[in-house]
C-alpha positions in Angstrom: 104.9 18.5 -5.1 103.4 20.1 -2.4 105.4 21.5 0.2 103.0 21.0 3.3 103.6 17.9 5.4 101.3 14.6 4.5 99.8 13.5 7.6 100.1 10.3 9.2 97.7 7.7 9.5 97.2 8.8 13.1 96.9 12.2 12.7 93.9 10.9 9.9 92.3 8.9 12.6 92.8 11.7 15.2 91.0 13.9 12.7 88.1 11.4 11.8 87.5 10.2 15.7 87.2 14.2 16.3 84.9 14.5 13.4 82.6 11.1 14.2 82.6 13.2 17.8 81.2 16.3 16.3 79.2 14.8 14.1 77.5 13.1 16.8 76.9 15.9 19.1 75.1 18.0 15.9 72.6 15.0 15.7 72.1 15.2 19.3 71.7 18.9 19.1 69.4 18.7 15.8 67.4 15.9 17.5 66.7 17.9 20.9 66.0 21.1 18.4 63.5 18.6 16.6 61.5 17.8 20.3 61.3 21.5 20.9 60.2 21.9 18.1 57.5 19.6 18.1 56.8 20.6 21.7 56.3 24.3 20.8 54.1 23.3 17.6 51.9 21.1 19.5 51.4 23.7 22.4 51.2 26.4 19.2 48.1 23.5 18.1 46.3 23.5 21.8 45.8 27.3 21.5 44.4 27.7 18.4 42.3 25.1 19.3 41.2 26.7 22.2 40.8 30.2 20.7 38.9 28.6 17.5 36.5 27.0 20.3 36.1 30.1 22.0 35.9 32.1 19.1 32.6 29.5 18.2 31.4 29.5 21.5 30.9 33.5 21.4 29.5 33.4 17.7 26.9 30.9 18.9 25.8 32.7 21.7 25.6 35.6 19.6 22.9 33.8 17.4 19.3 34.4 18.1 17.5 32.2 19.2 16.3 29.3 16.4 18.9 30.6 13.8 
């Protein structure tokens, strides 16, 4: 048999409460990295926008007249 110590109930529960703790704050941590995320995309979104609608504005002015 193994020579290490078997742990004790507690120590188990110790273990999984600090686990379920951790756990817990990676969620938190993934779900604020997911807002960010979706903050910087839809920001990342406006400016294309606004640079496709300049970009169009400029080409149209470019046209001649009646094109």
């Amino acid at each position: 048999m193994d020579a290490a110590p078997l742990r004790t109930a507690v120590e188990l529960r110790e273990e999984r409460q600090r686990l379920s703790e951790r756990a817990t704050a990676l969620r938190i941590l993934l779900l604020e990295q997911e807002a960010l995320l979706a903050v910087l995309t839809q920001e990342s979104d406006d400016v294309l926008r606004q640079c496709l609608a300049a970009r169009v504005h400029v080409m149209r002015q470019r046209q001649p007249a009646g094109a």
